[in-house]
N, CA, C and O atoms as a DFTB+ gen file, in Angstrom:
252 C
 N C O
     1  1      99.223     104.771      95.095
     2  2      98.578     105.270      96.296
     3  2      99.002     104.409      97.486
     4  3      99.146     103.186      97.493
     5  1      99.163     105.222      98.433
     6  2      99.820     104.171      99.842
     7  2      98.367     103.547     100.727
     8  3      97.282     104.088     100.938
     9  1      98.675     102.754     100.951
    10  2      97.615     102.096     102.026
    11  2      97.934     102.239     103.508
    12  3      98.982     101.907     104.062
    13  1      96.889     102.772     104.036
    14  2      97.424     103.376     105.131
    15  2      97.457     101.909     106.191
    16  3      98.091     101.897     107.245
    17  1      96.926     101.126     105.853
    18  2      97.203      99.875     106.743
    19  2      98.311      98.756     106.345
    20  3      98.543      97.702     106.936
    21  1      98.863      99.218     105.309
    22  2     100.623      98.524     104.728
    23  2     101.426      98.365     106.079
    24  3     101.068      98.927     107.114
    25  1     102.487      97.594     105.992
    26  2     103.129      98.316     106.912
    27  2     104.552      98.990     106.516
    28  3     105.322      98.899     105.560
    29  1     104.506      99.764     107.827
    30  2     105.741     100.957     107.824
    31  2     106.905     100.713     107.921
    32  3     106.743      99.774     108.701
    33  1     108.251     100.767     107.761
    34  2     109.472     100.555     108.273
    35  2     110.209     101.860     108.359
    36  3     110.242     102.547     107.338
    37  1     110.830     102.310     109.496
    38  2     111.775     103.116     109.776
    39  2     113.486     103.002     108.765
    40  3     114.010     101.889     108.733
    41  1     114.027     103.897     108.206
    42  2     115.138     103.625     107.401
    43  2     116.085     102.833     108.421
    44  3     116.879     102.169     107.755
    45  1     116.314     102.640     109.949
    46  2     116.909     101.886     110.495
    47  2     116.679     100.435     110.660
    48  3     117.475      99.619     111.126
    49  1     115.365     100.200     110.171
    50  2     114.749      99.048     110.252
    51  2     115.127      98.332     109.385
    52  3     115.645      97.232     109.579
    53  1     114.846      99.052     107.867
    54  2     115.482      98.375     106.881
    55  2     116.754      98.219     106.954
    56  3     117.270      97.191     106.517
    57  1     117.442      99.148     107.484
    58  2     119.186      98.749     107.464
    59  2     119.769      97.475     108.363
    60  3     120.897      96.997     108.485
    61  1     118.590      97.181     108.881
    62  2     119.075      96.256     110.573
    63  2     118.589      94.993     109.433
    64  3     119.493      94.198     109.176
    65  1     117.246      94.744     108.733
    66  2     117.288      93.580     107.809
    67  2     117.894      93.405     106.944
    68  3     118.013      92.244     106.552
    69  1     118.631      94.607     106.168
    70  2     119.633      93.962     105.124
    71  2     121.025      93.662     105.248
    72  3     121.895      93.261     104.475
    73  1     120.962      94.036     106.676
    74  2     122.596      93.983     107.213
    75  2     123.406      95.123     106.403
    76  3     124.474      94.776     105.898
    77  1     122.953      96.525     106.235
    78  2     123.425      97.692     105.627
    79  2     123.696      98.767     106.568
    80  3     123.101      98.910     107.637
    81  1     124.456      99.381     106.204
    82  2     123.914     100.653     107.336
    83  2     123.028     102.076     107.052
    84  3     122.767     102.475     105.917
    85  1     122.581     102.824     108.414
    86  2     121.407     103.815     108.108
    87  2     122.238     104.746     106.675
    88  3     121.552     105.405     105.894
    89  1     123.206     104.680     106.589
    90  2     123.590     105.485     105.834
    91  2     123.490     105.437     104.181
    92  3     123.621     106.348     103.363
    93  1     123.249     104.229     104.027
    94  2     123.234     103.136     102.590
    95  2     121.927     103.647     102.422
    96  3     121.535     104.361     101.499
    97  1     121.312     103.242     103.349
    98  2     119.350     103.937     102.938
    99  2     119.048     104.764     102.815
   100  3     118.164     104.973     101.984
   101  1     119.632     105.846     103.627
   102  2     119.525     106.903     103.394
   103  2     120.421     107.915     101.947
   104  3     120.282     109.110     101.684
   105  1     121.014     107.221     101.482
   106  2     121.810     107.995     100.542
   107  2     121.241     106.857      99.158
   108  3     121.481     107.247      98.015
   109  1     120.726     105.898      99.286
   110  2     119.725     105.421      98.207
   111  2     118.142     106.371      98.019
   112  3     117.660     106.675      96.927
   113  1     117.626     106.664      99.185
   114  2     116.444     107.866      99.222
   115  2     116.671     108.929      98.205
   116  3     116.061     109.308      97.206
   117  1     118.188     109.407      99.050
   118  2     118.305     110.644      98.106
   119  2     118.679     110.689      96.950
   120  3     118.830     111.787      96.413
   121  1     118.956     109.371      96.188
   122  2     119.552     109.157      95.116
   123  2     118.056     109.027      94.295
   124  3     117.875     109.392      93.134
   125  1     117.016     108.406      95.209
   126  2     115.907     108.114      93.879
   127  2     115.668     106.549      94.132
   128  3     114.542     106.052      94.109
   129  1     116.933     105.768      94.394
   130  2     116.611     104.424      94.597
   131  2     115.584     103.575      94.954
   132  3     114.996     102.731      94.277
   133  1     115.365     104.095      96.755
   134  2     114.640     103.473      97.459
   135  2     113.605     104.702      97.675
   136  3     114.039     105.811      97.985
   137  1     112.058     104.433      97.479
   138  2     110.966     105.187      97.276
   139  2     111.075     105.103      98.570
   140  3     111.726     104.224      99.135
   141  1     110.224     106.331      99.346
   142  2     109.530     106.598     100.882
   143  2     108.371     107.097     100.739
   144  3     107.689     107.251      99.726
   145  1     108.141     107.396     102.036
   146  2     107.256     108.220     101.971
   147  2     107.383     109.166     103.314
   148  3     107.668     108.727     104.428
   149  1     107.126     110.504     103.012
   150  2     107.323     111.749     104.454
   151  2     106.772     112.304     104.811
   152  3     106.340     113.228     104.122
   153  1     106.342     112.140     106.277
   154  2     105.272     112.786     107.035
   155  2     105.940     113.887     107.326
   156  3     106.857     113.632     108.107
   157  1     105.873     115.055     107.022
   158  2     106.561     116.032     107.929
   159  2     108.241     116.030     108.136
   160  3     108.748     116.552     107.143
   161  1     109.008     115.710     108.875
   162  2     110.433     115.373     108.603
   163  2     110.633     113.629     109.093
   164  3     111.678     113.297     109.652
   165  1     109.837     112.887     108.894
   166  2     109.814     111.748     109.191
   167  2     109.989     110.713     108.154
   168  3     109.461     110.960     107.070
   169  1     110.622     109.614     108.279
   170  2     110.565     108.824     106.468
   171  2     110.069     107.967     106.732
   172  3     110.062     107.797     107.951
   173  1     109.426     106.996     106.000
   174  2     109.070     105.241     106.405
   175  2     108.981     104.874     105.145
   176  3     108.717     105.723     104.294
   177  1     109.138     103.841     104.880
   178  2     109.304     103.211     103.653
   179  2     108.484     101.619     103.976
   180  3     108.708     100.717     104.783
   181  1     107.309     101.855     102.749
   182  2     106.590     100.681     102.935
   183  2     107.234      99.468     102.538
   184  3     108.378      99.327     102.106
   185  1     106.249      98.518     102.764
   186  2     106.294      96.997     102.385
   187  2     106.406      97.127     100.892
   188  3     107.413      96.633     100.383
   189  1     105.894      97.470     100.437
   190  2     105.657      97.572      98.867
   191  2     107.088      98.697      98.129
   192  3     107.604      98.593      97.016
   193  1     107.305      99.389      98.886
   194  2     108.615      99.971      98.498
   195  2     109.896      99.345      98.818
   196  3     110.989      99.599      98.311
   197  1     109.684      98.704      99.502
   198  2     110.724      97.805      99.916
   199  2     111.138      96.289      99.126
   200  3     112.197      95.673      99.005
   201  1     109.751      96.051      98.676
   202  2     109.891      94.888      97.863
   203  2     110.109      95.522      96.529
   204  3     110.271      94.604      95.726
   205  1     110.182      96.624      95.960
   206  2     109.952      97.411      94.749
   207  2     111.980      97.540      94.933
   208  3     112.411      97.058      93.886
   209  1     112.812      97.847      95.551
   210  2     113.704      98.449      96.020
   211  2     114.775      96.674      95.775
   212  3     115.688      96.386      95.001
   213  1     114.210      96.051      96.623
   214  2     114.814      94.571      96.590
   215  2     115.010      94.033      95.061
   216  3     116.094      93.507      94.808
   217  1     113.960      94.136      93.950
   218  2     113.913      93.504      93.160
   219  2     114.829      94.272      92.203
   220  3     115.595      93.733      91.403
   221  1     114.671      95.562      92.369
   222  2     115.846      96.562      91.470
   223  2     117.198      95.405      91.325
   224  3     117.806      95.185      90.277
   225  1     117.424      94.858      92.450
   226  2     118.512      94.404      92.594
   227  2     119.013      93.530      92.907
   228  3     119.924      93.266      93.691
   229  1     117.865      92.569      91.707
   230  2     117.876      91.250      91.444
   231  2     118.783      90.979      90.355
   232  3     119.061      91.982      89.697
   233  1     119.135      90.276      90.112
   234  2     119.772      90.033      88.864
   235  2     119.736      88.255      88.540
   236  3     119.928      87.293      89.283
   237  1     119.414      88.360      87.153
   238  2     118.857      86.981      86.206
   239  2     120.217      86.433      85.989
   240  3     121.150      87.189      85.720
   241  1     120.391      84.976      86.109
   242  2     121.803      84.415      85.480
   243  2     121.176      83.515      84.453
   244  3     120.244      82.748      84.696
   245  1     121.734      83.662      83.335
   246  2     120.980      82.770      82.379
   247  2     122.110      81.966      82.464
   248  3     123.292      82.298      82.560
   249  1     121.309      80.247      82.390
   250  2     122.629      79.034      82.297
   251  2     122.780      78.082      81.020
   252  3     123.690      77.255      80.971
């Protein structure tokens, strides 16, 4: 369930913090990758989807 007091990020927003472009986010959306959420034709992608999205693509080095 989303919390409506989370906060929001615009798919350009995220692209401007990961140093990606709108296009990377947007073609991770449509892939399934990166969860959103859509008001109408609008996207935002929470805090919590975003940290959900980051960790996908973590990776463990065992030494």
């Amino acid at each position: 369930m989303i919390d409506i007091n989370e906060t929001f990020y615009k798919p350009s927003e995220i692209a401007k913090k990961l140093n990606v472009t709108r296009q990377k986010i947007y073609g991770d959306i449509n892939l399934g990758i990166l969860e959103c959420v859509k008001v109408g034709q609008t996207i935002r992608i929470t805090e919590q989807q975003l940290l959900k999205y980051l960790n996908k693509g973590t990776v463990k080095h065992d030494k």
